[in-house]
N, C-alpha and C positions, 0 to 999 in steps of 0.2 A: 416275578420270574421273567417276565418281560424285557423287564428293563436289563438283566442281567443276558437273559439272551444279544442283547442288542448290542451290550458292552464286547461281550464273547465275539459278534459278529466283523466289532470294528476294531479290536486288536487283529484278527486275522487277516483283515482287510490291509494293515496298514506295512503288512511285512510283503503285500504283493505290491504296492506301489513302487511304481519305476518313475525316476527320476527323468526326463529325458534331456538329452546332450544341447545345449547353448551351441547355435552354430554362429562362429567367430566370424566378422565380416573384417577381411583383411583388404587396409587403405596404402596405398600410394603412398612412397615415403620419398622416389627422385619425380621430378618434373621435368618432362622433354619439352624444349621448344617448341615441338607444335602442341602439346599438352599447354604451353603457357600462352602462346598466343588465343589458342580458343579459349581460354581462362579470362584473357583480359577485352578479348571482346563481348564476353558474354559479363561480366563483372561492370563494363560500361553501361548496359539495358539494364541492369539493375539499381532500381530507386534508393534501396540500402540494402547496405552491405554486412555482413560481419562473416565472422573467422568462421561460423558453425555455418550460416549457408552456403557457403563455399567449401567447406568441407565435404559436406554432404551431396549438391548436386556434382562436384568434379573426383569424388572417390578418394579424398584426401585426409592425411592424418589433420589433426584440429592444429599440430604444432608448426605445419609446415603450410598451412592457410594463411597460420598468424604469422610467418616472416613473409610470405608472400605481399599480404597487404599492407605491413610495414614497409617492406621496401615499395611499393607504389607509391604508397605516402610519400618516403623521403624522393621519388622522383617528382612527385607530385601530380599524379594520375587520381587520384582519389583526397577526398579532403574528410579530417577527423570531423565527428560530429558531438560525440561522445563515446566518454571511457570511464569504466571504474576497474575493482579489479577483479570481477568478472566478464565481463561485456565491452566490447569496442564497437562503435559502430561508427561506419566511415558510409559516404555518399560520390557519386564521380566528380569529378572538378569542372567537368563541362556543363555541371546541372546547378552552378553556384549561382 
């Protein structure tokens, strides 16, 4: 009888359960000049690089990180270290 109580207890249980709402963290999708400059100063102090810590400490989308340090690269501000195709990671070119 127990057990049956128990069962009783947790379908009841399961129609009060609330879902609660995922709050969306909304990123940076233009970059202003002085958003880039402190991007590339702060991207120099950093030993390695990729698309996702960049993303994350400057509030940016992960797709607009990854042209960001693409185009470093081709000026040649940062130098590839490794890539698959997942993962980039690049280091600064002063630190070669």
């Amino acid at each position: 009888m127990e057990k049956q109580q128990r069962l009783a207890q947790l379908r009841a249980l399961r129609g009060r359960r609330r879902i609660e709402a995922v709050e969306k963290n909304v990123r940076e999708i233009i970059v202003t000049d002085e958003i880039m400059s402190q991007l590339k100063k702060e991207i120099m102090k950093m030993p390695c690089i990729t698309p996702s810590a960049v993303a994350l400490k400057f509030n940016l989308r992960l797709s607009v990180a990854k042209d960001i340090l693409e185009e470093m690269e081709r000026k040649g501000e940062i130098v590839l270290i490794s890539k698959n195709r997942r993962l980039t990671i690049y280091r600064p070119a002063a630190a070669s």
